[in-house]
N, C-alpha and C positions, 0 to 999 in steps of 0.2 A: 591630800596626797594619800592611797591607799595603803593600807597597813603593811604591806608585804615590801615596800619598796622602802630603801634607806632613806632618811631626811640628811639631803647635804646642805651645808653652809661652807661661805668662805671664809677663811682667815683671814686675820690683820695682818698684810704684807709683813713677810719676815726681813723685808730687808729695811723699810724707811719707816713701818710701823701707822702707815694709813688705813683710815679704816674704806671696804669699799662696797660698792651697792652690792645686793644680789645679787648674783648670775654673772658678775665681771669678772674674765679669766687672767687677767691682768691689772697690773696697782694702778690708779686714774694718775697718782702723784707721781713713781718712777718707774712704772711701766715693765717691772717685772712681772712673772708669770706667779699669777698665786697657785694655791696648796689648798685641794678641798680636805676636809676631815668628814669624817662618819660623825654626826652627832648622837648621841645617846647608842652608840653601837656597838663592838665588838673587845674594848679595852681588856676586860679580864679573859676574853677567850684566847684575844692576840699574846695575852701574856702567858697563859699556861702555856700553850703552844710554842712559846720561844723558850721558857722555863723546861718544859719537858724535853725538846729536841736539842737544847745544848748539855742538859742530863745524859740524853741516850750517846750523845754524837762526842764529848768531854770521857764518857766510859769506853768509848770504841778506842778512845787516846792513850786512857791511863789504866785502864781497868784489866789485867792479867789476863781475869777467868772470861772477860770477854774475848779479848784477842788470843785466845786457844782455841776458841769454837765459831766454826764458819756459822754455826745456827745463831750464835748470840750475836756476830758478828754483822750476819744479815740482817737479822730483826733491826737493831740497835741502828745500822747506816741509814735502811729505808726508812724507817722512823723517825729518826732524825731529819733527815730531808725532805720528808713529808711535813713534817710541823713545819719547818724553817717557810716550804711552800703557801700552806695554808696561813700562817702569821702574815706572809708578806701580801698573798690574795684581800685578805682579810683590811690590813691596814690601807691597803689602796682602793678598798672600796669594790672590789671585784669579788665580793662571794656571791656562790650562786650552787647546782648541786654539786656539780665536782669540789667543790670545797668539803663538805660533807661528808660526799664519799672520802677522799683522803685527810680530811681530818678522823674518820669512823676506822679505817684503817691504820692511821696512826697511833691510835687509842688501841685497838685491838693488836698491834707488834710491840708496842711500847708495854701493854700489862700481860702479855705473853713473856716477854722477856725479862722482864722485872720481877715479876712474880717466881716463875723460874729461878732467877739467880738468888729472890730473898729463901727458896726452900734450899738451893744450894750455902748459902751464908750459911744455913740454923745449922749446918752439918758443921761447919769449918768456924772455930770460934773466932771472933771479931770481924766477919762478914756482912753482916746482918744491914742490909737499910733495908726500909720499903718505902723507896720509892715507887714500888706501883700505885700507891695513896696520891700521887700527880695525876697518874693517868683517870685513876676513878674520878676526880677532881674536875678534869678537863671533861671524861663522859661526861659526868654530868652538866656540865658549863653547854655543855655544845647541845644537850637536851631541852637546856631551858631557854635557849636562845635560836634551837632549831625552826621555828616559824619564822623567823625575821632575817636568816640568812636565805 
């Protein structure tokens, strides 16, 4: 199989727990539909990606100095909903460039904004996270894994 293309394998039926040939989209024993997984694939990317977007999209909820500014407020939503996208592309096995691109775009709203509100903290005491350290986190994840998506 060439490098550039996912290795899939099936699971051990989640419902009766037989095991089944290669390539069968259904259990031989009760004939449910199986569940491919990405082998050796995308596990820490799908997670920062879901780590980062319920970060951004969790601030839009409770976060004050978010919800007072349409800027913060915008970065922080599309952001959010771009991770949530590229996680769920990602774990079903559909990445490809658009994943990329909005995962690189998510990266790029997420430590815009982050970064922003951590030079707003240092003003206002007990402000202060940096969480932009997720998003650097995730660039880089998505760099090291960028040939194989």
């Amino acid at each position: 199989m060439s490098e550039g293309k996912k290795k899939m394998e099936l699971v051990i039926c989640h419902k009766c727990g037989a095991r089944n040939p290669e390539g069968a989209k259904f259990c031989n024993n009760c004939g449910v539909r199986l569940q491919l997984t990405v082998r050796g694939g995308f596990e820490g990317l799908i997670y920062l990606h879901v780590v980062a977007a319920l970060y951004v999209l969790l601030s839009v909820v409770f976060n004050a100095l978010v919800q007072a500014s349409p800027l913060f407020l915008g970065l922080y939503v599309v952001a959010g909903v771009l991770g949530i996208c590229v996680a769920y592309a990602l774990s079903s096995g559909k990445a490809g460039g658009w994943v990329k691109f909005a995962s690189l775009i998510m990266i790029i709203l997420g430590l815009i904004g982050t970064i922003l509100m951590f030079l707003i903290g240092l003003e206002i005491k007990g402000v202060i996270g940096p969480a932009w350290i997720l998003f650097l986190v995730t660039a880089w994840k998505l760099w090291k894994d960028r040939r194989s998506l």
